[in-house]
C-alpha positions as semicolon CSV with decimal commas, in nm:
position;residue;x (nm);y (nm);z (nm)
1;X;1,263;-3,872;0,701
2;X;1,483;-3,900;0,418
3;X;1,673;-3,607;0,356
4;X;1,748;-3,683;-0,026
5;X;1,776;-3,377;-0,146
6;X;1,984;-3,193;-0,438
7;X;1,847;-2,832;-0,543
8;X;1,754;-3,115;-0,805
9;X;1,602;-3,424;-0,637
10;X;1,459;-3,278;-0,327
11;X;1,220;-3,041;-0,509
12;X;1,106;-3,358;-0,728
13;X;1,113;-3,653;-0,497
14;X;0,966;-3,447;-0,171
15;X;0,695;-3,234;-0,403
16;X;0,790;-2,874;-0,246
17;X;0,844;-2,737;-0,593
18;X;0,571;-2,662;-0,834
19;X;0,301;-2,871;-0,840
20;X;0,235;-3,207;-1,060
21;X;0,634;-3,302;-1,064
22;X;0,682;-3,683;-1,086
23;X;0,938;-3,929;-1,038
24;X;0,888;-4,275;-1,091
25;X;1,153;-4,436;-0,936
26;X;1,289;-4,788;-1,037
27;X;1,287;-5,000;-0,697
28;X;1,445;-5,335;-0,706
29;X;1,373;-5,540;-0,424
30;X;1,681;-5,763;-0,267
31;X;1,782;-5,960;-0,025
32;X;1,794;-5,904;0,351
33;X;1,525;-5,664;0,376
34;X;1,725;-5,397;0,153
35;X;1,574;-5,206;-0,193
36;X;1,792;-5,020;-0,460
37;X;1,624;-4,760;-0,574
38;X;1,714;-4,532;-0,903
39;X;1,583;-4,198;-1,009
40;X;1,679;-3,895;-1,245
41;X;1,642;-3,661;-1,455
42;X;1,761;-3,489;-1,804
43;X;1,665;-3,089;-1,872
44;X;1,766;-2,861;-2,117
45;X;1,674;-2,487;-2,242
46;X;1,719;-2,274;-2,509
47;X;1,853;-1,937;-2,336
48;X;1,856;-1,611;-2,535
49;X;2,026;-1,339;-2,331
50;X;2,078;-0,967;-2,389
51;X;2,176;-0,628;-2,222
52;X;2,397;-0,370;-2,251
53;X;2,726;-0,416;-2,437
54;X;2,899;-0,237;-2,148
55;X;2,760;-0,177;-1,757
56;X;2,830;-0,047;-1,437
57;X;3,148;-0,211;-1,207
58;X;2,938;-0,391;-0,949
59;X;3,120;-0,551;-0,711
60;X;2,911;-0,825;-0,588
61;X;2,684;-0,805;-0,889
62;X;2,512;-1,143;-1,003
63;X;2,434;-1,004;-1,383
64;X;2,663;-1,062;-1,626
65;X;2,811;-0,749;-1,655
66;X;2,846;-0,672;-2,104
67;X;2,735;-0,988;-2,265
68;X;2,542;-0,807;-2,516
69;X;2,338;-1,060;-2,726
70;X;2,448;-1,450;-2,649
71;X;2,263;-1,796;-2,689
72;X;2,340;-2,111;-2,517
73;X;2,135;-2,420;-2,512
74;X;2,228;-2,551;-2,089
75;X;2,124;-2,707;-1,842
76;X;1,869;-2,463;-1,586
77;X;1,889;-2,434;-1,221
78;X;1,862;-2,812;-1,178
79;X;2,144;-2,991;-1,319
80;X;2,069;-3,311;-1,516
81;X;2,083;-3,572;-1,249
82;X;2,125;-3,986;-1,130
83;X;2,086;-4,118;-0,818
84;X;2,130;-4,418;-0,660
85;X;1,957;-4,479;-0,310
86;X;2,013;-4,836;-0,123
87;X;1,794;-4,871;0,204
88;X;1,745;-5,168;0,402
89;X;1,625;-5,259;0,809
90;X;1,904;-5,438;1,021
91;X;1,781;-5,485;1,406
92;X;1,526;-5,204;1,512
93;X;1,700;-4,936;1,255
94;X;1,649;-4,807;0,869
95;X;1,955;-4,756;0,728
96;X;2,033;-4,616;0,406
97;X;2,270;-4,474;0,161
98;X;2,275;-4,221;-0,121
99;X;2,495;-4,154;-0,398
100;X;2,374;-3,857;-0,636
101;X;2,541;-3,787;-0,972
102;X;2,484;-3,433;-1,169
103;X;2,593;-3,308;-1,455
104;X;2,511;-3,042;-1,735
105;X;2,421;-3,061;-2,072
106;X;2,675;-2,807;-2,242
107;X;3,064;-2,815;-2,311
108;X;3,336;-2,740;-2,069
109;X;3,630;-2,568;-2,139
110;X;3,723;-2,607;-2,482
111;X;4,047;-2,640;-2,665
112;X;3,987;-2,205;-2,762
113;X;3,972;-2,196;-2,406
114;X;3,574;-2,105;-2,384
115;X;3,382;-2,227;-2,080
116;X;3,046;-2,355;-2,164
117;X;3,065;-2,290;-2,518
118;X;3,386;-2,444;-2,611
119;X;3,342;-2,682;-2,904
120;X;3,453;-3,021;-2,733
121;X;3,335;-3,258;-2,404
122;X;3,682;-3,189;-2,220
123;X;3,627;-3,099;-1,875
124;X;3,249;-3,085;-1,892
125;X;3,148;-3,089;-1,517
126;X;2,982;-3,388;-1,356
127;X;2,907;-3,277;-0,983
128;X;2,894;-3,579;-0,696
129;X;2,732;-3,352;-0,447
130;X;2,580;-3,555;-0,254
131;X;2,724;-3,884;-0,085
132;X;2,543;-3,958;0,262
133;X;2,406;-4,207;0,515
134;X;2,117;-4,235;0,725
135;X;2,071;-4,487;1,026
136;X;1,727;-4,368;1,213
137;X;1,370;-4,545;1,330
138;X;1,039;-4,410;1,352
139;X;1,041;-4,339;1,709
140;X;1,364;-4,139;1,755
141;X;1,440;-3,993;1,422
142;X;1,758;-4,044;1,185
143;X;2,109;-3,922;1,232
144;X;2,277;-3,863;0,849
145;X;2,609;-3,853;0,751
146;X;2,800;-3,705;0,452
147;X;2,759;-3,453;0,230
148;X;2,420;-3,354;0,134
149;X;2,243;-2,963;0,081
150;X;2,323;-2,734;0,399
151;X;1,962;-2,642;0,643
152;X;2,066;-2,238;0,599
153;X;1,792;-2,123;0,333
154;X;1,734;-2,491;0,227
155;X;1,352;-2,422;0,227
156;X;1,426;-2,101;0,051
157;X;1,543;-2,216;-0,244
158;X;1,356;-2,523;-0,247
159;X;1,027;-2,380;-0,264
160;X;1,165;-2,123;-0,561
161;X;0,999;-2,181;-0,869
162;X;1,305;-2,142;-1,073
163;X;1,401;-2,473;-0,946
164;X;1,214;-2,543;-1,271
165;X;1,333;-2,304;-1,531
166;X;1,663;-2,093;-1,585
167;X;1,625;-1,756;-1,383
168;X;1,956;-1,568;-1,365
169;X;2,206;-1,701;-1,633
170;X;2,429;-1,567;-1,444
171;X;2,642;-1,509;-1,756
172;X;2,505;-1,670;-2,062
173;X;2,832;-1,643;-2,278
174;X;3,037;-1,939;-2,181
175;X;2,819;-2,063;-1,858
176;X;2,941;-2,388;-1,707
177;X;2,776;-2,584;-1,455
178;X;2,378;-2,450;-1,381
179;X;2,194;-2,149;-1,381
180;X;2,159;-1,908;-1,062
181;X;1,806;-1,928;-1,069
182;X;1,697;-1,674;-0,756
183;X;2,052;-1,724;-0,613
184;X;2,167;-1,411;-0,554
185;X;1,864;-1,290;-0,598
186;X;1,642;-1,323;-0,267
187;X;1,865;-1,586;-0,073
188;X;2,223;-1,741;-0,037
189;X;2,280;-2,058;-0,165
190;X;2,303;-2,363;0,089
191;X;2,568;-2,524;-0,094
192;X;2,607;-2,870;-0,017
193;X;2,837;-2,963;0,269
194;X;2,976;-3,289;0,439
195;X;2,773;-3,289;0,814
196;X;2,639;-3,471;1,067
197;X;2,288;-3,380;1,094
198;X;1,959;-3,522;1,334
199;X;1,584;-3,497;1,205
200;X;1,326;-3,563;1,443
201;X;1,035;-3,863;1,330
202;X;0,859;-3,785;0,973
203;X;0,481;-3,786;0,963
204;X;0,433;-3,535;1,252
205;X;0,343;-3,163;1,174
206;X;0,620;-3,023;1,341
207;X;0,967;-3,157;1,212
208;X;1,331;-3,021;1,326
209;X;1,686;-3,076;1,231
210;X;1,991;-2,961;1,349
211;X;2,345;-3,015;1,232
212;X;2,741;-2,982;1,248
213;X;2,868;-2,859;0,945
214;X;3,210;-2,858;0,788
215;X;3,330;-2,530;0,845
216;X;3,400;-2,277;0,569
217;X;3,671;-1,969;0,539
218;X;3,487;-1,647;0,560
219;X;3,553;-1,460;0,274
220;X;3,848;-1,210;0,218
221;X;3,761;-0,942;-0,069
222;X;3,785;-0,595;-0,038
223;X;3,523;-0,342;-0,168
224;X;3,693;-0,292;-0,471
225;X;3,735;-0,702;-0,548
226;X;4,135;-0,692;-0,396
227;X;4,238;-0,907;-0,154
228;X;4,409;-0,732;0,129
229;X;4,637;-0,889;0,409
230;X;4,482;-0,957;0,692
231;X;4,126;-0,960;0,615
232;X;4,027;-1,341;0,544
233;X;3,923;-1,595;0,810
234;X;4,085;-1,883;0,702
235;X;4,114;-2,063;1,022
236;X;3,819;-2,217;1,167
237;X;3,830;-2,403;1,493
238;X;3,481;-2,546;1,546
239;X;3,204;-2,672;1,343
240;X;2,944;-2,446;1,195
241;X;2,605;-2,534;1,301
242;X;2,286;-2,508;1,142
243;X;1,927;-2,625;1,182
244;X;1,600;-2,603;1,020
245;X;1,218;-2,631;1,189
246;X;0,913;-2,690;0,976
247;X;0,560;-2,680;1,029
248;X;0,312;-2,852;0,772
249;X;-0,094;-2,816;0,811
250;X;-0,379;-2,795;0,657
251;X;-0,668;-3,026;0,505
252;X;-0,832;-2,817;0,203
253;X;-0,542;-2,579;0,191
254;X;-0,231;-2,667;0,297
255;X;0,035;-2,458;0,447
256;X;0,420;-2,468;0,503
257;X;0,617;-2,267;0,739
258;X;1,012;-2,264;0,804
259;X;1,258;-2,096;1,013
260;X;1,617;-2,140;0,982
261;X;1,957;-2,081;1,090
262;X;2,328;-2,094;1,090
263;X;2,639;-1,984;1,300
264;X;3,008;-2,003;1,253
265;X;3,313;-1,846;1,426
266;X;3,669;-1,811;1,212
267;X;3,965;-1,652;1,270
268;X;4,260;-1,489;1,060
269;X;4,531;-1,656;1,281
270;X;4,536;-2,026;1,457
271;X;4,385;-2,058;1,820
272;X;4,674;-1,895;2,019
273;X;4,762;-1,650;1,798
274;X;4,793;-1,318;2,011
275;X;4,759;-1,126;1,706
276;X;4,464;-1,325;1,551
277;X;4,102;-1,141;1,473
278;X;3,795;-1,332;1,467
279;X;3,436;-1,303;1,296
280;X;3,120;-1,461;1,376
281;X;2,934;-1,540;1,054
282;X;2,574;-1,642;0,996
283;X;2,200;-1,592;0,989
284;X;1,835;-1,637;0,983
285;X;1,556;-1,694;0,691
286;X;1,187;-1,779;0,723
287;X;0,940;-1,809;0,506
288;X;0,574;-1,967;0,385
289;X;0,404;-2,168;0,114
290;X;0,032;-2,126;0,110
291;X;-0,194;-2,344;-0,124
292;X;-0,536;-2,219;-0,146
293;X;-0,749;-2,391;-0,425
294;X;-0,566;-2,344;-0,807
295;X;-0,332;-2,057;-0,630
296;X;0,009;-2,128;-0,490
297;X;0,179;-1,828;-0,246
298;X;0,569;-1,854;-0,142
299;X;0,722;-1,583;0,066
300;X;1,082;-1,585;0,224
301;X;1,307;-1,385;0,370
302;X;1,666;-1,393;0,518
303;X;1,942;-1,174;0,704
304;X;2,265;-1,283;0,713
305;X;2,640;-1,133;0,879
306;X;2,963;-1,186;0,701
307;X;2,799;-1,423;0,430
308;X;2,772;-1,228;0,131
309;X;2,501;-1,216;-0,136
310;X;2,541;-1,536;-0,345
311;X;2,780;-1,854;-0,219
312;X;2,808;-1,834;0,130
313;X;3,124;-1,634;0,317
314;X;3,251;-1,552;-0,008
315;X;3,408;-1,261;-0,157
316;X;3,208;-0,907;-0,029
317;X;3,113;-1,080;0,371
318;X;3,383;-0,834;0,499
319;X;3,522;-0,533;0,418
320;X;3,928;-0,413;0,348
321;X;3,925;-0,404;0,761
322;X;3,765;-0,740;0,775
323;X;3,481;-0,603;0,940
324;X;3,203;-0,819;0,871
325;X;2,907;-0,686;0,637
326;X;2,534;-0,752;0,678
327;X;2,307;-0,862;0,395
328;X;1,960;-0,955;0,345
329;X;1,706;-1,057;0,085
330;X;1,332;-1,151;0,048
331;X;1,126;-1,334;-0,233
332;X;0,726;-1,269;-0,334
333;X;0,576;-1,573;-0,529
334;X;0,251;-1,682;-0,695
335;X;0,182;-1,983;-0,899
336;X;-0,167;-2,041;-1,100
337;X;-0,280;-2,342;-1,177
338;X;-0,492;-2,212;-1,477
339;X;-0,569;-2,606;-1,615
340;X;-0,474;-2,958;-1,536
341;X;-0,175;-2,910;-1,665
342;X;-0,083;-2,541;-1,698
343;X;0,047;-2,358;-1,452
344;X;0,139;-1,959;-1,462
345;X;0,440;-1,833;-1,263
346;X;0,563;-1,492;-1,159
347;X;0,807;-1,374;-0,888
348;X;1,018;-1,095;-0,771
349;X;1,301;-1,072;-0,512
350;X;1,597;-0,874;-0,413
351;X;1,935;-0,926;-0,225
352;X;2,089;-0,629;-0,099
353;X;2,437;-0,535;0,098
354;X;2,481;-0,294;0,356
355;X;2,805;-0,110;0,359
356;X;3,025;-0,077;0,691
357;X;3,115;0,250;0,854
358;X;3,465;0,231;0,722
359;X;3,303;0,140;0,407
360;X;3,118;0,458;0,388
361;X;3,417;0,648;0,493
362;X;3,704;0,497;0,272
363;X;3,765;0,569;-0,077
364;X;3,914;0,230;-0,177
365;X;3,585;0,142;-0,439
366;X;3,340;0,141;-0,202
367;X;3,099;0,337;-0,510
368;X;3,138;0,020;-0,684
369;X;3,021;-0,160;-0,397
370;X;2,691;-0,412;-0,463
371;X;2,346;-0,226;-0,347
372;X;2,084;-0,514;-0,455
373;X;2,063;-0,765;-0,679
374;X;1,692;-0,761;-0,818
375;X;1,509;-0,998;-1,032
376;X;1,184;-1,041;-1,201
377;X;1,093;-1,369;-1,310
378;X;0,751;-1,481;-1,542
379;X;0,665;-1,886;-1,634
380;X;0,430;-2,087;-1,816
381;X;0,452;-2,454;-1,734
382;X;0,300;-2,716;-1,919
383;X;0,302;-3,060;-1,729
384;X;0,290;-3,281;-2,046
385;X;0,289;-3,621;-1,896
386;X;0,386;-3,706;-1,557
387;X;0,732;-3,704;-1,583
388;X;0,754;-3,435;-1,869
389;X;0,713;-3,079;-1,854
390;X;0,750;-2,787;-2,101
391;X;0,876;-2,426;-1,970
392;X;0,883;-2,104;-2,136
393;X;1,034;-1,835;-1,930
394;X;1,099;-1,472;-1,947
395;X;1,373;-1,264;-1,655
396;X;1,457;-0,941;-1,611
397;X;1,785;-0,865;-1,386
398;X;1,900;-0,571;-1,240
399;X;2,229;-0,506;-0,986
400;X;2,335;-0,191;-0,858
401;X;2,585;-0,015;-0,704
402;X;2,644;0,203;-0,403
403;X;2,704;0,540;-0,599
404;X;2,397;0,454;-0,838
405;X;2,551;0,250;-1,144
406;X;2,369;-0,013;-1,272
407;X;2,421;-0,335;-1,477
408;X;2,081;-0,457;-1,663
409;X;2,035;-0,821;-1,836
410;X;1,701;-0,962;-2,019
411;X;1,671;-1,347;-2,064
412;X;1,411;-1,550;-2,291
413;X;1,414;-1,931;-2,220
414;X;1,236;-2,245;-2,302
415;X;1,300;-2,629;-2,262
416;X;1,224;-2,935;-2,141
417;X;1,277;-3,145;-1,808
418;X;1,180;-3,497;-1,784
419;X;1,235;-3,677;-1,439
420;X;1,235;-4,077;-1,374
């Protein structure tokens, strides 16, 4: 199977988003037995934000925290995107390569030192996330190589609806790069990560893949946002694995099941280090797509130890001991097909943090410490042509803290997204 994926071009080109997405890819046949293949897309929203002038100090939170009012016309969760995909068959293998280009459709940091809305181009980001390999047949599978979207929570986010709308701005004033969407909100982000990764044959119900990942430094903030000496894992000595298993049935309704994992170990000090400490970060998520006649059901779920709320490992995973913190996060879904081409959307899901003992018994912020992230999400998509849809959205954000303070932000979008 070809793992093509980008929060952006998996959801389109492998269908797992919301229903009726197209992509008609430009194929050029060459020589050798080889094809070029090129594919895209270009989407943009109108985002009106608003909420309080002045919150709560969240540390962890993933609401902008006293934007008051703001517009922005941006790029969603998916960034604008073009890919270039060469595949050919040399002896008894498929081979392939992928290149996959993404940008966003507002400034960079501008000359008044603004990020997002600046008033010029300069340092407007263009993201090459994905640069991979794949060498496989039919009857063993495919081996890929490179840098493509991480297994941990893959399925999670790729079966989020947001993937086709905004979600959380996740600061509206001055935004660069995408949207959160539900990241943050209901599961960590993948991010995408160089790896060596086997999938067993496509076409059978049952599919599996399993990886070695680059590994990452576990994350080294205190409760109150500090960094403190001796509590990051910089040093990691062995690969981070991760793996994903999938089950697809169904004839009249179809159904889609996941489970999926990851594991890493990292130290403080290098291997032979008498005075090094160590952390084993990682988790689980599963979850389910159910299609039953014009109704669409997602549900997901992780837990997750020293990995924070949002990006992987970063800043809250451990506390000013480096004591790892646990986290965990679910997301309820239904899409209604109401017409041919107009679909309904609604959502909810939450992230939350639990505290560690010293946590609970120090007084270095740990009030400000993140509870949950929460967010409430309602869509109407209309599937204009093929390739071109039209989304109004409405979200409703909400992070809290341990000791009960709360930051609050209310977003009204609408746009376009047309994929080729």
């Amino acid at each position: 199977m070809k793992r093509i994926a980008t929060v952006v071009a998996l959801a389109a080109l492998a269908g797992v988003g919301m229903t009726n997405t197209a992509r008609a890819q430009l194929v050029m046949q060459m020589g050798n037995n080889w094809n070029l293949e090129l594919s895209g897309n270009v989407n943009a929203f109108y985002v009106e934000q608003w909420g309080p002038t002045a919150g709560a100090a969240v540390n962890g939170s993933a609401v902008a925290n006293g934007a008051g009012l703001s517009a922005n016309i941006r790029t969603g969760l998916l960034p604008a995107d073009i890919n270039f995909a060469a595949k050919g068959h040399e002896g008894n293998l498929d081979i392939g390569v992928f290149f996959g280009f993404y940008p966003q459709v507002q400034n960079g940091p501008g000359v008044d030192g603004g990020v997002g809305n600046g008033h010029d181009q300069f340092g407007a980001q263009i993201d090459m996330r994905q640069v991979f390999l794949t060498v496989g047949n039919a009857s063993w599978g495919q081996i890929e190589v490179g840098r493509d979207l991480g297994l941990w929570q893959r399925q999670n986010i790729l079966n989020d609806a947001t993937l086709f709308g905004v979600g959380a701005t996740g600061g509206n004033v001055g935004a660069g790069g995408t949207t959160l969407g539900r990241i943050g909100f209901g599961y960590i982000y993948p991010n995408f990560e160089s790896q060596i990764t086997y999938s067993t044959p496509a076409g059978k119900p049952l599919h599996w893949l399993i990886g070695v990942f680059q590994p990452s430094e576990v994350g080294a903030s205190s409760a109150n946002g500090t960094v403190a000496a001796g509590d990051a894992y910089p040093y990691v000595p062995y690969p981070r694995l991760e793996s994903e298993l999938t089950w697809t049935g169904g004839t009249t309704h179809k159904v889609l099941l996941w489970v999926n994992g990851s594991w890493e170990h990292a130290r403080s000090a290098p291997v032979g280090d008498s005075t090094s400490l160590s952390v084993d970060a990682g988790g689980l998520g599963a979850g389910g797509k159910f299609d039953v006649g014009a109704l669409s059901i997602v549900g997901s779920g992780y837990w997750g130890r020293a990995v924070g709320t949002k990006l992987q490992f970063l800043p809250i995973s451990t506390d000013l001991n480096g004591s790892p913190r646990s986290s965990y996060g679910y997301i309820g879904q239904l899409t209604w097909k109401v017409g041919p081409k107009v679909s309904l959307v609604g959502s909810y899901g939450e992230s939350f943090m639990d505290g560690t003992n010293f946590d609970k018994t120090a007084d270095a912020g740990y009030p400000n410490l993140l509870k949950y992230n929460s967010l409430g999400v309602g869509g109407f998509v209309y599937q204009w042509t093929k390739s071109v849809k039209y989304v109004i959205e409405y979200g409703y954000d909400a992070a809290a803290n341990t000791s009960g303070g709360k930051d609050i932000s209310n977003s009204l979008s609408t746009g376009f997204m047309l994929f080729f």
